[in-house]
C-alpha angles and dihedrals in degrees: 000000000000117000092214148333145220108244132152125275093227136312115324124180129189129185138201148162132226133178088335098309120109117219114191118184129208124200126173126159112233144203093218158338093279093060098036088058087046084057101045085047088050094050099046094043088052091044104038100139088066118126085226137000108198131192144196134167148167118200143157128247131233122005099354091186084069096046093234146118123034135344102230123200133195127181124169125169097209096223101317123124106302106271096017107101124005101038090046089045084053097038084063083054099053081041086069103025101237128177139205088004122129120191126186109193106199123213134208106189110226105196096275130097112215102196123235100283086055092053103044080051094050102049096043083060090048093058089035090057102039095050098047083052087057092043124221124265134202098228118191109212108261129200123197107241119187122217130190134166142139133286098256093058090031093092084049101050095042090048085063093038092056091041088060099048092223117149117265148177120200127208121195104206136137072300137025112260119192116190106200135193101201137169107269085221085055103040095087088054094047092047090053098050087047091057097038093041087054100034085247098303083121117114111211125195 
């Protein structure tokens, strides 16, 4: 179980030129492969006269609200010299340590070539940038609880509920459904006061 990880606070983007050539670098925190693949197919579909479009990620398997299963890691460089581009733009994401974050940094080749020290320092600007322009968060591990009870218990549990902090949707029905984003390290201990608050006429799912 991890206690917490280093993620981004939301997208971030950063652009420069060098000898000719534009670098633009995308940077966008995820909740999982499946969506960090979505965004390196987006970016290279809407800037596909690039010269290279080139991705990283590191992202963990399975459920990453809860801060297990695997790290993966994904690195491609598009077509430029090979270790130029995708394993130095990862390399900046192990550096800080940042997990479930993807970045695509597209090229437009300007005449020049800049050899592959140029390019492995490039692109790892381009990461650096683009990830200091999206900031970097501390993010606790969450886990989704559902709560339902009656009317009669509802002002109770969302008393607690409100006490903890903890994010919430309410649905009014036949019953009262909460559905709860809570700290995976807090989530025994709400479950509990829930049980013990309502003498046990309390649904959990």
């Amino acid at each position: 179980m991890t206690e917490s990880y280093r993620t981004l606070a939301g997208p971030g983007e950063a652009a420069f030129e060098i000898r000719g050539s534009e670098f633009v670098g995308r940077a966008r925190p995820v909740p999982d492969i499946d969506t960090a693949e979505a965004f390196v197919d987006d970016v290279r579909a809407e800037y596909d006269d690039a010269t290279h479009n080139v991705p990283a990620y590191r992202v963990r398997e399975g459920d990453s609200t809860l801060g297990d299963g695997m790290l993966r890691e994904y690195s491609s460089d598009d077509g430029e010299p090979s270790g130029s581009a995708g394993k130095p733009m990862l390399n900046v994401l192990q550096g800080q340590d940042l997990e479930n974050v993807v970045v695509v940094v597209t090229r437009y080749y300007g005449g020049t070539n800049l050899g592959v020290g140029g390019l492995v320092r490039a692109y790892s600007r381009a990461v650096k940038e683009s990830v200091a322009a999206a900031g970097v968060v501390e993010e606790v591990p969450h886990e989704p609880l559902r709560i339902v009870v009656d009317y009669d218990d509802s002002g109770t549990a969302r008393g607690i509920l409100e006490s903890t902090g903890v994010e919430f949707e309410a649905a009014y029905e036949e019953q009262v459904a909460f559905d709860v984003r809570v700290p995976t390290a807090d989530a025994d201990a709400l479950r509990e006061r829930l049980r013990s608050a309502t003498s046990g006429r309390v649904d959990l799912g």
